[in-house]
C-alpha positions, 0 to 999 in steps of 0.5 A: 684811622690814627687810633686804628693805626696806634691800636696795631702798633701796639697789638705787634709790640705785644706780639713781639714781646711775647714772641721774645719771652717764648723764645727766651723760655726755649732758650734757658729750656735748651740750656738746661736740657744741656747742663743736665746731660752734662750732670747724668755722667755722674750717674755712671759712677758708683761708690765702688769706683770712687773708692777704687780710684781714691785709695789707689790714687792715695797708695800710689802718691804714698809710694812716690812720697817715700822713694823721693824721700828715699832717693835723697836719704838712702844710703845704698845704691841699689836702694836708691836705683829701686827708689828711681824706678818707683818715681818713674813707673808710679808717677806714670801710673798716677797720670794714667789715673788722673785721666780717668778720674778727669774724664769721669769727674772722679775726685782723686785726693790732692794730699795723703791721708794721715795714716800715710803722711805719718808713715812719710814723717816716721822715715824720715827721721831715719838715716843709714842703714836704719832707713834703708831697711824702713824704707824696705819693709814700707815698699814691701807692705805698701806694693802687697796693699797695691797688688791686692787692691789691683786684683780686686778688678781683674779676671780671677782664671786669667790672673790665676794662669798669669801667676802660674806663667810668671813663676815659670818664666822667673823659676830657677830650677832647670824644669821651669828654666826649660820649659816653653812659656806662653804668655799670659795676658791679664784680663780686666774684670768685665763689666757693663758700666763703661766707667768701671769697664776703664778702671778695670782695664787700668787695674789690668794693665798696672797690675803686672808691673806693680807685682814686678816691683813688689817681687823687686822689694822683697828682694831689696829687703832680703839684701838690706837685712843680709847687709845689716847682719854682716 
């Protein structure tokens, strides 16, 4: 009876420890079934959108480099007003941009590339007036690079009626002066991939306001030039 007693506590040792591996296994076969979940999201995110997002993420980092430069060495005061919008609509746009990126696991570059970081350096050892017309024709070159970057992903017959409604609305002849304008919204490139879908939708709503400050840097540079031959 004493050896059948030990025989069965050995045989419901076995049992259990079988049991325990069994479990175990299912465990780390859960967890694993979850990492790789967490992993597939990276499936949605094309070599596409990676490059949109670093590009724009790098032309818009250069941009606000440059005007807090600006916003310290500018020797007039409307260049230094156009430097502070910069701080403050590409430092919005920029959080804008992270989100998706984060949301995504989009890698967004830490520091400038080196054709910008020499851009940044270049201005920097201008002064007066010599800077303030630097200053300009970089804002000018780097917003035209932002814009067409920005227009890659948004709607070709939308953004075609926009551009139309925004010259009527900013025309300074009496026909387009009194004429009734309709806004025109611009429309984000359509997309199945969720992922591309929201960089679309950012491209989109950034765009009017980065085509507004590169109006506002031609302007600036038309005055610094007028200024510098006076």
């Amino acid at each position: 009876m004493r050896r059948m007693g030990v025989v069965a506590m050995a045989l419901a040792a076995t049992i259990a420890v079988g049991c325990n591996r069994s479990d175990n296994r299912a465990a780390n076969s859960s967890t694993a079934g979850t990492a790789g979940t967490a992993g597939r999201a990276d499936s949605n995110v094309g070599m596409g959108d990676r490059d949109f997002v670093r590009d724009v993420a790098t032309m818009n980092m250069a941009e606000l480099e440059l005007s807090r430069t600006a916003l310290q060495r500018a020797a007039d005061a409307n260049v230094k007003k156009f430097a502070q919008m910069m701080v403050d609509d590409h430092t919005s746009a920029g959080d804008k941009l992270k989100a998706i990126a984060a949301q995504h696991n989009i890698e967004i570059p830490a520091q400038l590339d080196e054709k910008h970081r020499d851009k940044g350096q270049k201005l920097s050892e201008k002064q007066g007036l010599e800077f303030d017309k630097e200053y300009a024709d970089e804002m000018v070159n780097g917003h035209q690079d932002f814009v067409d970057k920005l227009e890659s992903r948004i709607d070709k017959d939308t953004l075609s009626k926009w551009k139309a409604d925004y010259e009527r609305r900013t025309g300074n002849t009496k026909e387009r002066t009194e004429a009734e304008v309709k806004a025109v919204a611009v429309t984000a490139e359509k997309s199945d991939n969720p992922v591309t879908q929201a960089i679309n939708q950012f491209a989109a709503e950034t765009y009017p306001v980065a085509f507004a400050h590169l109006q506002a840097a031609k302007d600036m540079r038309d005055g610094v030039r007028k200024k510098s031959t006076n």
